[in-house]
C-alpha positions in Angstrom: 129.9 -97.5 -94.8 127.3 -94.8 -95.6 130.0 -91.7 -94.6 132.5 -93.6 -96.7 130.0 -93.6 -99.4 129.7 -89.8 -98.6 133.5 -89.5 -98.7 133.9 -91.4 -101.6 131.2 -88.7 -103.4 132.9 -85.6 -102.2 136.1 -86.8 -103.6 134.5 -87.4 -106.7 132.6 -84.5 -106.5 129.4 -86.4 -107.7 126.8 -84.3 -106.1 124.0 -87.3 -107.3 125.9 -89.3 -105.1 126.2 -86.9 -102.5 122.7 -85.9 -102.2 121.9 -89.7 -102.3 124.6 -90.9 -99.1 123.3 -87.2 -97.1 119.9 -88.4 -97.5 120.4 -92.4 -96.3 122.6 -90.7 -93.3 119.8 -88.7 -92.6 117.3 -91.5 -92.1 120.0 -93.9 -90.2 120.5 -91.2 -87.7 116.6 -90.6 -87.7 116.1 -94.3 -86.9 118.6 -94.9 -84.4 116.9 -91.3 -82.9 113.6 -93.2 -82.3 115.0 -96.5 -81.4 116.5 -94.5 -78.5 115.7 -92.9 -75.4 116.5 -88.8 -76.5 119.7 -89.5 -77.8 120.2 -85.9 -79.1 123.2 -86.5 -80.8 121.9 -88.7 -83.3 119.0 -86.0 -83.7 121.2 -83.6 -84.1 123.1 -85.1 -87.2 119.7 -86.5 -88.7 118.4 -82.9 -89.1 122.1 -81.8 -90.8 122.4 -84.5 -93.3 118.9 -84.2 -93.8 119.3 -80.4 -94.6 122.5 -81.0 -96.6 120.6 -83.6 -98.6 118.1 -80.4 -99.4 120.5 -78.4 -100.9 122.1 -80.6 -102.8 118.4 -81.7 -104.2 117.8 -78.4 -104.3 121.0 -77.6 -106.1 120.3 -80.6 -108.7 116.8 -79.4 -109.8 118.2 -76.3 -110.9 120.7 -77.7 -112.5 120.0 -80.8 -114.0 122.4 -83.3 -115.3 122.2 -84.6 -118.5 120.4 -88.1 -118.6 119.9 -87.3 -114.7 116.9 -87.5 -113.1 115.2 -84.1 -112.2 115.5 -84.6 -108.6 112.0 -83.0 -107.5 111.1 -86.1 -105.5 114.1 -86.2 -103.8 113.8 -82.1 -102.9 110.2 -82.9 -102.0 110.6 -85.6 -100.0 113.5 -83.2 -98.4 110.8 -81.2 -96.9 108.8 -84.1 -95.7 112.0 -85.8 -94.2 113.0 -82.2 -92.4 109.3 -81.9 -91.4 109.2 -85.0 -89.8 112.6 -84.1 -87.5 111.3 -80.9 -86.8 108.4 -82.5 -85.0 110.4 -84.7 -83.4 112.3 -81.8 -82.0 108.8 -80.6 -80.9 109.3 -77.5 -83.2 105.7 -78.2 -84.8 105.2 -74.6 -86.7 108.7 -75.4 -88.0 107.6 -78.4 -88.9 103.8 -77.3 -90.5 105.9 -74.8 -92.3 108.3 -77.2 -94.3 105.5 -79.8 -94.9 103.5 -76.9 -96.1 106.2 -75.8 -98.5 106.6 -79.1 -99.5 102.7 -79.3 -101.2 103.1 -75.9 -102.5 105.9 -77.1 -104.1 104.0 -80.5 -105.4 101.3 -77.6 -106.9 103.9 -75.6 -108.4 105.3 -78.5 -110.0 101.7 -80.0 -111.3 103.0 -83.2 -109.5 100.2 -85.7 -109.7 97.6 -85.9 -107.2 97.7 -89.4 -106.2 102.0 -89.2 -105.9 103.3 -90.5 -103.2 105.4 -87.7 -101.9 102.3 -85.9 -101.4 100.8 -89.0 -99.7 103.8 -88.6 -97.4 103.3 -84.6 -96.9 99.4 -85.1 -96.1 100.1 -87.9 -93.3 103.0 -86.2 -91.3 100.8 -82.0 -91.8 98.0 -84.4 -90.1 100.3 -85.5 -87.4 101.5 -81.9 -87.0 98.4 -80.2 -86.8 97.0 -83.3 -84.8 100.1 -82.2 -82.3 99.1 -78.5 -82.4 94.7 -79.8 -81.2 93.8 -78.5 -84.6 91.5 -81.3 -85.1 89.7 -79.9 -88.6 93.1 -79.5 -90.1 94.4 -83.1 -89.1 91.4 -84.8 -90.1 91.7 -83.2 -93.6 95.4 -84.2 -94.1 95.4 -87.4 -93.1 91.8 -88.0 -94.7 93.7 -87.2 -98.0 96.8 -89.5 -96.9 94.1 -92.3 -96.5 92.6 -91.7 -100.2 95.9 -91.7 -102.2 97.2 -94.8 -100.7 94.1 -96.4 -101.6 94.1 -95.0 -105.1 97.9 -96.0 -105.2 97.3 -99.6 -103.6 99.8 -98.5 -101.2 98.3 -100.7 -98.2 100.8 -100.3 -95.6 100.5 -96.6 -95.9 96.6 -96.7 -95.9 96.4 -99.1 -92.9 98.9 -96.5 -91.2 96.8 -93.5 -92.3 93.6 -95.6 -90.1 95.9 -95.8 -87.2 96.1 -91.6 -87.2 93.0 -91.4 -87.9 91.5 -93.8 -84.4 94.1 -91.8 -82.8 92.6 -88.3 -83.7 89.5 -89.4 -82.7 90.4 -91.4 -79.8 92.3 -87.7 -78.7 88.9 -86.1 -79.0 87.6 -88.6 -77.2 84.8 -90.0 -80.1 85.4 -93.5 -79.2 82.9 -95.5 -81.6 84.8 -93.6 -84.8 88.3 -94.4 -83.1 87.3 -98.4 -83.0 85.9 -98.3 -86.7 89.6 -96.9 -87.8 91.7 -99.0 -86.2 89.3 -101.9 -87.2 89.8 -100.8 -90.4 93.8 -100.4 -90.4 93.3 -104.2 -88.4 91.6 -105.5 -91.7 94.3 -103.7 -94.0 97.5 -104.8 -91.6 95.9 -108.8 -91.8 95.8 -108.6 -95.6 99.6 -108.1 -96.0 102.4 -110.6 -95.1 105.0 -109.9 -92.6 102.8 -107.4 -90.9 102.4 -109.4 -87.4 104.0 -106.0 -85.3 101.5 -104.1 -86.9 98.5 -106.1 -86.2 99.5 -106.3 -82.9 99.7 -103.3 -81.7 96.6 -102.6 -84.2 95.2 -105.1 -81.6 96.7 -103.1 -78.4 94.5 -99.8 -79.7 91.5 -101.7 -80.2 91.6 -103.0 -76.5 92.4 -99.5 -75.0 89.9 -97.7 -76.9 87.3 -100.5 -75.2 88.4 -99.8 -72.2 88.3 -95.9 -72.6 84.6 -96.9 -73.7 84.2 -98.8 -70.3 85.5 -95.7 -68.3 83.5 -93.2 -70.4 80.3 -95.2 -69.9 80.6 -95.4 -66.2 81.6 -91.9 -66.2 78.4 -91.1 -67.5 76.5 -93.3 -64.8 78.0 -92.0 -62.2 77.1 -88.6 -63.5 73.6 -89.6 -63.1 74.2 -90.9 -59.7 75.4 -87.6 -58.6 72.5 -85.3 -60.1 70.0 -87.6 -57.9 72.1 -87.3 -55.1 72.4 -83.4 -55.5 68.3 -83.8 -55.9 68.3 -85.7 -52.5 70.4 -83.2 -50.1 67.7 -80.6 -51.1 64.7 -82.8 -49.7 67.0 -84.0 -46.2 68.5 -80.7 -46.1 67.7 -80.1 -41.6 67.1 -84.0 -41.1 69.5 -86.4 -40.4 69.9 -87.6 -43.5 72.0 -84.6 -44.6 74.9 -86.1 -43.4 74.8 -89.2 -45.1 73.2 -87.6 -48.5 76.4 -85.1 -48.1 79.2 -88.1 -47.8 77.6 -90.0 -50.7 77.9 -86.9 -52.9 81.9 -86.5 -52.2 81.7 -90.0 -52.9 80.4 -89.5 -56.0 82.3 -86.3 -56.9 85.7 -88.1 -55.8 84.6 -91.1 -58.1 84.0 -88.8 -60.9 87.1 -86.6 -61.1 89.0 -90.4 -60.9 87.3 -91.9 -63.9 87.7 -87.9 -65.6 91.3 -88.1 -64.8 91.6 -91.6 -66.6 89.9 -90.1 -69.5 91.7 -87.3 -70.0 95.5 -88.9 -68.8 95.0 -92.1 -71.4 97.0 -91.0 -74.3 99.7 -90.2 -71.5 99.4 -93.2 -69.4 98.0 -96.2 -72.1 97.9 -94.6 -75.5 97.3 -96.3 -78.6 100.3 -96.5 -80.6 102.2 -93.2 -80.9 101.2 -91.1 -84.2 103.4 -92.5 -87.4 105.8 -90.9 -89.2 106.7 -91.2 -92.9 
């Protein structure tokens, strides 16, 4: 129905039309992408109606129709929607640069600060740059996602904004802020009807993060355990207590790179819920 739509357009040559059946392509492909396991092929055409959906927007901003509208949103939420398949692609500085251009574009434009397209831009640069371990960056964007869907009343997206938010702290392993976020998006994700995925796997983050705390606090006990055994082999060091001193220490080291590994493998093995996209 949608390439029909698209036909239908060409034939007309109604570029409005056009840019409007490239762009809903675009996002069908995109969701039946991440409803899949690496189907490429839908990937693959996501990216090009996405892109032909930009230069028609692109093409409509210049030239505006009469009693049209000026189609800036559309050609900035262009870049967001080709920022978002980039990443998906893993291409992330492809990506950083097309949501970048996208709020240059928003400041060239004097587009408002609290606009949604810029709410958009802000959530999917923090994911990026959340990607890329630049944590001062992705804190930043995704701070300022947060405040415009507040300012907006735009719940969903500020509960969302939480959710990247526990998991860049959670990634830098600063627990205690990671639990008050998705607490946060928990309280935002009840308030709304409909919203019972949501608060679920709100629910599964809260409950992995506690157990990350569990890990990380007997992590740091059996750190302690170690330093007083390391203190002990000096003092039995020539009696026959070396032996046992030395096998409770490889105990203890073995114990410790275990409880390091489940640290560090988490967001691999039981991650919160993967980083959203707008």
């Amino acid at each position: 129905m949608q390439k029909k739509h698209l036909d239908l357009a060409k034939d007309a040559n109604d570029l409005v039309e056009q840019q409007r059946a490239s762009t809903q392509l675009g996002r069908t492909y995109h969701e039946m992408f991440l409803k899949s396991d690496n189907d490429h092929s839908s990937i693959r055409n996501a990216k090009k109606y996405f892109k032909s959906a930009m230069k028609l927007a692109q093409s409509l901003k210049e030239n505006p129709h009469t009693n049209k509208s000026s189609f800036l949103k559309e050609y900035i939420d262009a870049h967001n929607n080709i920022g978002m398949i980039e990443m998906d692609l893993d291409n992330l500085e492809e990506a950083k640069k097309m949501l970048t251009r996208g709020l240059e574009i928003c400041d060239e434009e004097e587009v408002d600060a609290d606009d949604d397209g810029r709410s958009r831009l802000h959530h999917n640069l923090g994911n990026v740059y959340m990607e890329l371990k630049v944590w001062d960056k992705a804190q930043e964007h995704i701070k300022k996602d947060i405040r415009i869907c507040n300012r907006i009343g735009h719940c969903q997206g500020e509960a969302k904004g939480y959710i990247n938010l526990g998991e860049l702290h959670y990634r830098a392993q600063k627990y205690e802020e990671a639990n008050l976020c998705y607490h946060k998006a928990l309280d935002l994700a009840k308030s709304m009807e409909d919203e019972d995925a949501l608060v679920k796997e709100i629910g599964h983050n809260i409950g992995t993060v506690k157990e990350a705390m569990k890990v990380m606090d007997e992590l740091k006990k059996e750190e302690q355990n170690l330093k007083k055994l390391t203190r002990s082999i000096v003092t039995a060091r020539g009696t026959h207590h070396e032996r046992k001193c030395l096998l409770q220490q490889n105990a203890s080291l073995d114990c410790l790179i275990e409880k390091s590994s489940i640290i560090l493998a988490w967001s691999k093995v039981a991650a919160p819920i993967h980083i959203v996209n707008f």
